[in-house]
BAMIDREN-423332 format. One record per residue (C-alpha): residue in one letter; x, y, z; chain; residue number from 1. Coordinates in steps of 0.2 Angstrom, whole numbers, plus 2048, in hexadecimal, padded with zeros to 3 digits. Each point is the difference from the previous one (the first is absolute). Layout:
BAMIDREN-423332
+-----+-----+-----+-----+-------+-----+
! res !   x !   y !   z ! chain !   n !
+-----+-----+-----+-----+-------+-----+
!   a !   X !   Y !   Z !     A ! NUM !
...
+-----+-----+-----+-----+-------+-----+
***
This chain:
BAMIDREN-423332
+-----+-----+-----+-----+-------+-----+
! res !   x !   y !   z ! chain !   n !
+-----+-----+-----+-----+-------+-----+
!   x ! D69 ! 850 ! 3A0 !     A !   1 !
!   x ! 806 ! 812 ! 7FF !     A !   2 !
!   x ! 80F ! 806 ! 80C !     A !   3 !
!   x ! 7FF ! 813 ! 801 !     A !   4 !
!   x ! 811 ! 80A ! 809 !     A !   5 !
!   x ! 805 ! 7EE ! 806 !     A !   6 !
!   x ! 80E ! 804 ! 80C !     A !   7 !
!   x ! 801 ! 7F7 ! 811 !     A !   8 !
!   x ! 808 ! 801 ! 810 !     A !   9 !
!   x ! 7FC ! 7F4 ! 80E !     A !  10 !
!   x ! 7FE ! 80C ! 80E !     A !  11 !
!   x ! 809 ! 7F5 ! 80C !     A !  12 !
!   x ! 805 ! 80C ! 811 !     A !  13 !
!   x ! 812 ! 7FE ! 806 !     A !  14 !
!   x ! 7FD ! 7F8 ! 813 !     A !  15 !
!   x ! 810 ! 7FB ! 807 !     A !  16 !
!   x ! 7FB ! 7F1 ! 809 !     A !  17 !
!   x ! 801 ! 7EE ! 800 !     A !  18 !
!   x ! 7F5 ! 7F7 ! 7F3 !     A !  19 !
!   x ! 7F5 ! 7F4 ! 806 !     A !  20 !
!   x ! 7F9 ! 7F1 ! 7F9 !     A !  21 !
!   x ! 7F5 ! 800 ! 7F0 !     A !  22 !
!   x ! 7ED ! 804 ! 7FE !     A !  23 !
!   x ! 7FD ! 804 ! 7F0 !     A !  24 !
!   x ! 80B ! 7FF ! 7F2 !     A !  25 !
!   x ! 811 ! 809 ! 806 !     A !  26 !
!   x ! 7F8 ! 809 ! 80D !     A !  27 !
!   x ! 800 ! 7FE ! 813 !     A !  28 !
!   x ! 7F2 ! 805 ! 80B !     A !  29 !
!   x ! 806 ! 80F ! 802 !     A !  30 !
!   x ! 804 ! 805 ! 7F0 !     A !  31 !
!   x ! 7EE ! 7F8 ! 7F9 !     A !  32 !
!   x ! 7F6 ! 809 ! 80F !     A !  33 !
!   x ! 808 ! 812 ! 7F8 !     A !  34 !
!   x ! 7FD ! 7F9 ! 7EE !     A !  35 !
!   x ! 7EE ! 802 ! 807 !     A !  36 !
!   x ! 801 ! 80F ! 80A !     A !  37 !
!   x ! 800 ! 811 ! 7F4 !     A !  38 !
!   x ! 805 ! 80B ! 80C !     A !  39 !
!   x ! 812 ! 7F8 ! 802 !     A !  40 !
!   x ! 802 ! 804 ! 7EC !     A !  41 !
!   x ! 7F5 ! 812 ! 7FF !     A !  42 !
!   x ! 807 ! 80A ! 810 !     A !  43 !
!   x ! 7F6 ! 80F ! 7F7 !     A !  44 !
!   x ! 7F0 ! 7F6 ! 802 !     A !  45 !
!   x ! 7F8 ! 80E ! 80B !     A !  46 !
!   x ! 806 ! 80E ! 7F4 !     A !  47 !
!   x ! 7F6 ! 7F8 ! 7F3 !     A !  48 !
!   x ! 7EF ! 7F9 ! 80B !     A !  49 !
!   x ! 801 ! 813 ! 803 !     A !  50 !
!   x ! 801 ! 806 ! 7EF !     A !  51 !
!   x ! 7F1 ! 7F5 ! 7FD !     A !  52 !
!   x ! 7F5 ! 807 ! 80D !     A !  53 !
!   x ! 802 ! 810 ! 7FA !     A !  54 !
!   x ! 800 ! 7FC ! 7ED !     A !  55 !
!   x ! 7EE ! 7F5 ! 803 !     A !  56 !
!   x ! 7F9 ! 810 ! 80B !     A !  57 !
!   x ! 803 ! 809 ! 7F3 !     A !  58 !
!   x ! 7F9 ! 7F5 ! 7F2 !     A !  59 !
!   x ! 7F0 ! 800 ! 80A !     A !  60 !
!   x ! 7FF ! 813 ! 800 !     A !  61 !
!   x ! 805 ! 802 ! 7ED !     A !  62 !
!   x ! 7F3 ! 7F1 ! 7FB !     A !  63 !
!   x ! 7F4 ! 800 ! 80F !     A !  64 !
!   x ! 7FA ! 7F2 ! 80C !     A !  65 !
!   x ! 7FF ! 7F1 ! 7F9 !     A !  66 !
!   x ! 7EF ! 7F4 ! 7FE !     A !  67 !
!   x ! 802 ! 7F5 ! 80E !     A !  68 !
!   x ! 7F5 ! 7F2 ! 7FB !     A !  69 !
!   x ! 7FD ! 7ED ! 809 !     A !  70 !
!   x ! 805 ! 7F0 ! 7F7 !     A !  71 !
!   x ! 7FD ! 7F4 ! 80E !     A !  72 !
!   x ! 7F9 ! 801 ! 810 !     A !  73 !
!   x ! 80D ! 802 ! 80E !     A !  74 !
!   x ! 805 ! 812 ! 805 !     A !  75 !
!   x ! 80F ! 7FE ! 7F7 !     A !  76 !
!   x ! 7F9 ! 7FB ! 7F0 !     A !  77 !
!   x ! 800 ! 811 ! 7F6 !     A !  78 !
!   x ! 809 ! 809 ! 7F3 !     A !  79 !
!   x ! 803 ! 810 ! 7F8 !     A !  80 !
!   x ! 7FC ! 805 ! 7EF !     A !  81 !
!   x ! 80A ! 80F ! 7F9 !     A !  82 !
!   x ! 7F8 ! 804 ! 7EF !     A !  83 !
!   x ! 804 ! 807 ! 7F1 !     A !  84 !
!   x ! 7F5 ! 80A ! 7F4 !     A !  85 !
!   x ! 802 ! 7F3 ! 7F1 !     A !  86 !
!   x ! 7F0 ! 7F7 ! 7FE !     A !  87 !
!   x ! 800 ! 7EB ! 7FD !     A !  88 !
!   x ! 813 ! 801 ! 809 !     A !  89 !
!   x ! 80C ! 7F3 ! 806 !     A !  90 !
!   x ! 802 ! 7FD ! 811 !     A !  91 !
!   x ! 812 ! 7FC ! 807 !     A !  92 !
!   x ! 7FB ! 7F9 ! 811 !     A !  93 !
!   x ! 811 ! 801 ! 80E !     A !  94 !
!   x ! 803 ! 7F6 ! 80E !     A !  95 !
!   x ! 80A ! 808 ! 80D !     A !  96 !
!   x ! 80E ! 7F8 ! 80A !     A !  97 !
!   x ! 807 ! 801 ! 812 !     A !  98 !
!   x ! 806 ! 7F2 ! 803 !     A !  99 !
!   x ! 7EF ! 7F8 ! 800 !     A ! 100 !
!   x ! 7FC ! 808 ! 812 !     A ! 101 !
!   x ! 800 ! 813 ! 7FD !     A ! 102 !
!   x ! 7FA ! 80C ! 7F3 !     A ! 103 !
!   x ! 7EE ! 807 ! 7FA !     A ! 104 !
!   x ! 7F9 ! 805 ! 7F0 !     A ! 105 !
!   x ! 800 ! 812 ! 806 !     A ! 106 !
!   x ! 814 ! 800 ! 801 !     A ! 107 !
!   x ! 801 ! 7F9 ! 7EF !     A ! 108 !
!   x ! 7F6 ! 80F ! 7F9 !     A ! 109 !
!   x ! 810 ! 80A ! 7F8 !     A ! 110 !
!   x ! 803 ! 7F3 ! 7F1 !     A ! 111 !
!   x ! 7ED ! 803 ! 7FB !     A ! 112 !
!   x ! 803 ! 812 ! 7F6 !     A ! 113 !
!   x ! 80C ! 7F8 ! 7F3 !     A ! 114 !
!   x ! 7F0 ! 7F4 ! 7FC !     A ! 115 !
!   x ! 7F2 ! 80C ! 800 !     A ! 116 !
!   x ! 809 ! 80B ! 7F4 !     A ! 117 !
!   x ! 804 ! 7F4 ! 7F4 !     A ! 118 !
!   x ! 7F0 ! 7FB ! 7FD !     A ! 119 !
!   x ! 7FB ! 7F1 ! 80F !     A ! 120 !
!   x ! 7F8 ! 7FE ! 80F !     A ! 121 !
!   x ! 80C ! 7FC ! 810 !     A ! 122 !
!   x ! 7F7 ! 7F3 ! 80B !     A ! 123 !
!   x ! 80B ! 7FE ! 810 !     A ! 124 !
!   x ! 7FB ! 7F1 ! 80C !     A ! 125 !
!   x ! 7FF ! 7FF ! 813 !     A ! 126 !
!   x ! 802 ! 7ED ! 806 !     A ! 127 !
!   x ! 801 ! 7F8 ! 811 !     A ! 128 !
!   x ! 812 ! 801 ! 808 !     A ! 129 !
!   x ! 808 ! 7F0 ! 803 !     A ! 130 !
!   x ! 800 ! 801 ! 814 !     A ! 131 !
!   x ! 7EF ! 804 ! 7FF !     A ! 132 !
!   x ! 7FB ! 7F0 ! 7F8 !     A ! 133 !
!   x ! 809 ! 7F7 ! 80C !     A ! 134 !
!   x ! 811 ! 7FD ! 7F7 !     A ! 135 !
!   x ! 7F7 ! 7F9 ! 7F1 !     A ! 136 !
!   x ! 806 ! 805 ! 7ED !     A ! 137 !
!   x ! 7EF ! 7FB ! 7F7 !     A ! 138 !
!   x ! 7F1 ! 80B ! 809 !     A ! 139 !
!   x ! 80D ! 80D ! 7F5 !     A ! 140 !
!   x ! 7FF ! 7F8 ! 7F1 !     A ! 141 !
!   x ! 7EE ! 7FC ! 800 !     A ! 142 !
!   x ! 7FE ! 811 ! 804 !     A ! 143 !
!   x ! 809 ! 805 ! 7F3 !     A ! 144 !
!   x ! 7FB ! 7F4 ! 7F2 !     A ! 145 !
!   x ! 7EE ! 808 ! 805 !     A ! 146 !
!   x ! 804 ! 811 ! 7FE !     A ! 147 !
!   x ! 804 ! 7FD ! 7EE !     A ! 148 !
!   x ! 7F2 ! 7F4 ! 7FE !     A ! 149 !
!   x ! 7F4 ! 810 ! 805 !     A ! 150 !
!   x ! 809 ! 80D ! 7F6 !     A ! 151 !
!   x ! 7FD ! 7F6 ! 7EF !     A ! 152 !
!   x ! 7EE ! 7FC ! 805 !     A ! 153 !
!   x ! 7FD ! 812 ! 806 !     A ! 154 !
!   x ! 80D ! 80A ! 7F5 !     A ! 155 !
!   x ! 7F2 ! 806 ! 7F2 !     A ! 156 !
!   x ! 7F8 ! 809 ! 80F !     A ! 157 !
!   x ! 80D ! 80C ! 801 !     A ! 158 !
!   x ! 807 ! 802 ! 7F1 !     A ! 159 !
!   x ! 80B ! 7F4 ! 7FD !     A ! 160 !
!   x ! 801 ! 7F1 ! 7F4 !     A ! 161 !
!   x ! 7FF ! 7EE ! 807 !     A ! 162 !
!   x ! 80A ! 7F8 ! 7F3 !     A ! 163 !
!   x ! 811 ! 80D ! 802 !     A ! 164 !
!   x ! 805 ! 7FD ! 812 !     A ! 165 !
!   x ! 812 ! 800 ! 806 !     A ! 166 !
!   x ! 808 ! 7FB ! 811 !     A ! 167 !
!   x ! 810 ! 809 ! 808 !     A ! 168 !
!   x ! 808 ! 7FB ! 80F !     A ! 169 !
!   x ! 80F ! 805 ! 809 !     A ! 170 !
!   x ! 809 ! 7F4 ! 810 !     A ! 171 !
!   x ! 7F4 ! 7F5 ! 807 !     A ! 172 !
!   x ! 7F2 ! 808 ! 7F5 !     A ! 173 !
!   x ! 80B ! 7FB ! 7F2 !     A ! 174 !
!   x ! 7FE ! 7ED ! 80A !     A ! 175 !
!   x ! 7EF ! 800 ! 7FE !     A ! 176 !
!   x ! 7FE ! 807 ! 7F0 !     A ! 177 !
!   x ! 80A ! 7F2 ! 7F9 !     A ! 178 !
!   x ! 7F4 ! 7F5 ! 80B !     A ! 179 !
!   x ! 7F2 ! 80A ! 7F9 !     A ! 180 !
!   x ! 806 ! 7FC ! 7ED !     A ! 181 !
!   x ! 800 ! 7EF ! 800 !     A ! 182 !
!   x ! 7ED ! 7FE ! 808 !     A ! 183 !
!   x ! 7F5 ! 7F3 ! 7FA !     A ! 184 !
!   x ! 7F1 ! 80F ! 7FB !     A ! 185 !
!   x ! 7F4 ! 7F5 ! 7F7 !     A ! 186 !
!   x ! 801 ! 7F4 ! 80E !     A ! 187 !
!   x ! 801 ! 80A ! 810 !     A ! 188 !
!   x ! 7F5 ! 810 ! 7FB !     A ! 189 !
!   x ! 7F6 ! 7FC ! 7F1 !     A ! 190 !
!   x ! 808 ! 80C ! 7F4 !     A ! 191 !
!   x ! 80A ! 7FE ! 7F0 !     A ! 192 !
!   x ! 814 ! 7F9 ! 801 !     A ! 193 !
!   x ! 805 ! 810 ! 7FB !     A ! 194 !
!   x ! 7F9 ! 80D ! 80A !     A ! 195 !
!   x ! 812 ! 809 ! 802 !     A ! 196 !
!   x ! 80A ! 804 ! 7F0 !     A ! 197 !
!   x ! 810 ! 806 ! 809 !     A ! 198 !
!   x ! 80A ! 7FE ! 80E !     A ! 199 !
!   x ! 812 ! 80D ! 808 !     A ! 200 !
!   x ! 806 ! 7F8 ! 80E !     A ! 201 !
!   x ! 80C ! 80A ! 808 !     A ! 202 !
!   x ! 80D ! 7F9 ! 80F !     A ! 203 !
!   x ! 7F7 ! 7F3 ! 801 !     A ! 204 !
!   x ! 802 ! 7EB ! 809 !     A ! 205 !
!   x ! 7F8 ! 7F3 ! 7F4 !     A ! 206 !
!   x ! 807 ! 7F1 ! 808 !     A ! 207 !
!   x ! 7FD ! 7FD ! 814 !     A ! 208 !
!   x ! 80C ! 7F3 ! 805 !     A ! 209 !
!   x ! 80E ! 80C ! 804 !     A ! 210 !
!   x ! 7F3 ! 80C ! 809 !     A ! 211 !
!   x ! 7FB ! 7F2 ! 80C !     A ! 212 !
!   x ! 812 ! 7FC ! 805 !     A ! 213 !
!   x ! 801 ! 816 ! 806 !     A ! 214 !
!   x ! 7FC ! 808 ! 80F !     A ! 215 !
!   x ! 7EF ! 806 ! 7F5 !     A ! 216 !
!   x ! 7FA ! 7ED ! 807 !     A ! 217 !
!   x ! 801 ! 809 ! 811 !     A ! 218 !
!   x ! 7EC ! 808 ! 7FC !     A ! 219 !
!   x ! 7FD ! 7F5 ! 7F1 !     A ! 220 !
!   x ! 7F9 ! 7EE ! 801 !     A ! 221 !
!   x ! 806 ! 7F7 ! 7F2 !     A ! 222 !
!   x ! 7FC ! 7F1 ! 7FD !     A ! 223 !
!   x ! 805 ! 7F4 ! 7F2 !     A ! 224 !
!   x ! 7EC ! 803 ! 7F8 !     A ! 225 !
!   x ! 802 ! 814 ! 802 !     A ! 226 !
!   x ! 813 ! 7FE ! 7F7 !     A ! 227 !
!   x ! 7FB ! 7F8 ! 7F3 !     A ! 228 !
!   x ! 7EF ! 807 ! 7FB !     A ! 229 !
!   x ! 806 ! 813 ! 803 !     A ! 230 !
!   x ! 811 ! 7FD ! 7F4 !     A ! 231 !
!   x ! 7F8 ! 805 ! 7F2 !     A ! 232 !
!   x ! 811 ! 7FA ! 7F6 !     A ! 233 !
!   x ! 7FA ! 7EE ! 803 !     A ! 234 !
!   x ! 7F0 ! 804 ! 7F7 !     A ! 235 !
!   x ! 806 ! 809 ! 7F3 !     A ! 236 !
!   x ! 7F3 ! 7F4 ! 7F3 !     A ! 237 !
!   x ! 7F3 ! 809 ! 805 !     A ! 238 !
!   x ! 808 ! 812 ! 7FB !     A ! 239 !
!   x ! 7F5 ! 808 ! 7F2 !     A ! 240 !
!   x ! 809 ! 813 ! 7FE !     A ! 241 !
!   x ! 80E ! 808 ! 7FC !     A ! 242 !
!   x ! 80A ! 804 ! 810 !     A ! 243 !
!   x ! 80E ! 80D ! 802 !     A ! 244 !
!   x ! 80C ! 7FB ! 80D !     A ! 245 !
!   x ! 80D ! 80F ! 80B !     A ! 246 !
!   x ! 80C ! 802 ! 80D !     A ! 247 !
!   x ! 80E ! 80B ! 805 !     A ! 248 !
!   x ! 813 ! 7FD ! 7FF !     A ! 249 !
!   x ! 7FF ! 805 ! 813 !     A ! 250 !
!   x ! 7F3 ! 7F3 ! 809 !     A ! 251 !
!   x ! 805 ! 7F2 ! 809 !     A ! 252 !
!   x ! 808 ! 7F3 ! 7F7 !     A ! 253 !
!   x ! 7F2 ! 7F5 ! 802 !     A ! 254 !
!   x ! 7F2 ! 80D ! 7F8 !     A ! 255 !
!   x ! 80B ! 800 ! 7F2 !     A ! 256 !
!   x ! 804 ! 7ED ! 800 !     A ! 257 !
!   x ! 7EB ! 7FD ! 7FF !     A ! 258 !
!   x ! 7FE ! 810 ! 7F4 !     A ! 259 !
!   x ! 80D ! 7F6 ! 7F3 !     A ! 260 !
!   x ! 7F9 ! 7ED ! 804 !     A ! 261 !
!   x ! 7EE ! 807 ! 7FD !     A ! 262 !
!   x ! 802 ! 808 ! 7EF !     A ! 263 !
!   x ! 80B ! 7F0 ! 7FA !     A ! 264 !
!   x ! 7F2 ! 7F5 ! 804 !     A ! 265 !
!   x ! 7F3 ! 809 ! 7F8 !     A ! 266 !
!   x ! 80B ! 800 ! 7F0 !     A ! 267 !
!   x ! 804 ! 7ED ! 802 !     A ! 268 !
!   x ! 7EE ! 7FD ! 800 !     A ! 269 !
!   x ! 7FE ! 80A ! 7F1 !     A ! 270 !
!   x ! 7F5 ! 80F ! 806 !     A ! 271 !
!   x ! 805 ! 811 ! 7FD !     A ! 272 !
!   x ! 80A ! 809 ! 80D !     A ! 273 !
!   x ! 80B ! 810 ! 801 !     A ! 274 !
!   x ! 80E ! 800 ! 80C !     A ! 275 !
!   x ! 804 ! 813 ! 806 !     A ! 276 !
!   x ! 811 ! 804 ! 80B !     A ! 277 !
!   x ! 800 ! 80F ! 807 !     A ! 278 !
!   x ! 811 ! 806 ! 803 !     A ! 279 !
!   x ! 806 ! 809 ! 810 !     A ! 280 !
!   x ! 7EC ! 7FD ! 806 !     A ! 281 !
!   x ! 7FF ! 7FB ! 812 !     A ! 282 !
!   x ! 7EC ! 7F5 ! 805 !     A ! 283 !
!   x ! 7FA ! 811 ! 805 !     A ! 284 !
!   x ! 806 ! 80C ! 7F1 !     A ! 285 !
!   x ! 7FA ! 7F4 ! 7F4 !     A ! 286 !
!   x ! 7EE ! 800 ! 807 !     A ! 287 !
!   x ! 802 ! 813 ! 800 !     A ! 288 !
!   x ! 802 ! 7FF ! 7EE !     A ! 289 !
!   x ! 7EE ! 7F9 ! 7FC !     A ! 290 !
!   x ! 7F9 ! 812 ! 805 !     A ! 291 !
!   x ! 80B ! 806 ! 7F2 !     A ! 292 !
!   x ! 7FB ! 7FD ! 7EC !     A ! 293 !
!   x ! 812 ! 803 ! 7FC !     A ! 294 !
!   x ! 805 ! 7F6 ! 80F !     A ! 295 !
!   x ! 806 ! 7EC ! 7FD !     A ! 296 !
!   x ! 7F2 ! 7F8 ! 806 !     A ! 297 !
!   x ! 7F4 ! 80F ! 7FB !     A ! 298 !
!   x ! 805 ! 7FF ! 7F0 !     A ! 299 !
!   x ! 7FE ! 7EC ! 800 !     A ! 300 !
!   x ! 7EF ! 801 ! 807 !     A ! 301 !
!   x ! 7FB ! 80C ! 7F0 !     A ! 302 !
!   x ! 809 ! 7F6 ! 7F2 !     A ! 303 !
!   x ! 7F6 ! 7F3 ! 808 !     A ! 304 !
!   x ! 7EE ! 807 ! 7FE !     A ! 305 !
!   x ! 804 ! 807 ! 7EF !     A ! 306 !
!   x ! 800 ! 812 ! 807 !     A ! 307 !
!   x ! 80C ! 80E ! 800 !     A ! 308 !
!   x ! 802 ! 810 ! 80C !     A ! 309 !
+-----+-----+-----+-----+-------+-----+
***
């Protein structure tokens, strides 16, 4: 395992009230429920969602409306392909976060430039939203898990080359990315073990024990099956890429906490794994930086592919 800028801070907010008895670790409710809420760590969250909307507008007017294409048959079972003009290309795939209840691929479209003009297509998915699957975590990862399925069985149809297929997530897209890694592929959809050659999870939970004790239980409905299957840190045998693994020196404790835990795992079951630490990086900042190819994690997400700006 490779730690890159490795400095860390634990976030923890001065609160100046009582402590209350223990949830998780050395936190109290309290402190556990803001260790899960971003907001209470990136006050400029709005600053940045609206830098994103303009800098994905903009994207969209430098590179052109995307092809929207179906992978499944609900509405909500599309994606955008950005391409670039590189025949036979890789395909880095991203799976947006939100907290599993908000964002669509259209809002994600500003970190598509920095792939196209290296040399890969940008496949952003859209994917059912956790309150609209009635509080249930796997519709998403089905969803999800079939998105990729259909971009390797259909990625020669646009120019892209089925065996060079990446994944980058960021928050809970980072989640399901994870979940997406460790998928049994032969099993499940009929295709080889190895369909994805490289993962960048980015602010990302890979354990869901402490996420069910939090006020995210509130719209979630976890159970003992979904914690366990959806930790893609308990499954971590069935891992068969090499993953890069970030998080800021500003997130909650507890995004920095799973971040460290993750990456330690996948090196003590002996599969390669890059730690990054961005330093001074709030949850927000860092997934600005993926739009970036001289940005931490836009810089990661190339080395990973092989490519350079």
């Amino acid at each position: 395992m490779t730690v890159s800028n490795n400095v860390d801070n634990s976030g923890s907010q001065p609160s100046g009230r009582g402590k209350g008895p223990l949830v998780w670790l050395d936190m109290d409710q309290k402190e556990l429920d803001d260790a899960y809420d971003q907001t209470v760590y990136a006050p400029n969250q709005p600053l940045l969602a609206a830098r994103r909307k303009v800098a994905s507008e903009s994207v969209i007017k430098r590179l052109g409306p995307p092809e929207r294409l179906a992978y499944g048959s609900s509405e909500i079972e599309k994606l955008d392909i950005y391409k670039t003009r590189r025949t036979n290309a890789p395909v880095n795939v991203y799976i947006h976060g939100g907290a599993w209840r908000n964002g669509t691929a259209k809002d994600f479209a500003f970190l598509a430039e920095m792939f196209v003009n290296a040399g890969a297509h940008c496949v952003i998915v859209d994917f059912v939203q956790v309150q609209d699957a009635g509080g249930n975590l796997l519709p998403m990862i089905q969803q999800v898990r079939s998105a990729v399925a259909w971009v390797y069985r259909n990625a020669a149809s646009f120019g892209g080359d089925p065996n060079c297929i990446y994944i980058t997530g960021h928050s809970s897209g980072a989640h399901l990315s994870g979940c997406t890694l460790v998928t049994e592929w032969e099993k499940d959809f009929g295709v080889p073990a190895n369909i994805i050659r490289g993962g960048l999870l980015v602010s990302g939970m890979y354990d869901l024990k402490p996420v069910r004790l939090s006020k995210r239980s509130q719209y979630v409905n976890f159970t003992d099956e979904i914690e366990h299957a959806l930790s893609s840190q308990r499954h971590l045998d069935k891992l068969n890429a090499p993953i890069i693994v970030a998080y800021g020196t500003q997130e909650t404790p507890e995004f920095q906490r799973q971040g460290r835990d993750f990456a330690a795992a996948v090196k003590a079951a002996g599969k390669p794994v890059e730690l990054i630490v961005g330093t001074g990086f709030n949850h927000f900042e860092m997934q600005e930086t993926l739009g970036n190819p001289y940005g931490i994690a836009g810089r990661a997400a190339l080395k990973l592919m092989n490519l350079s700006a």
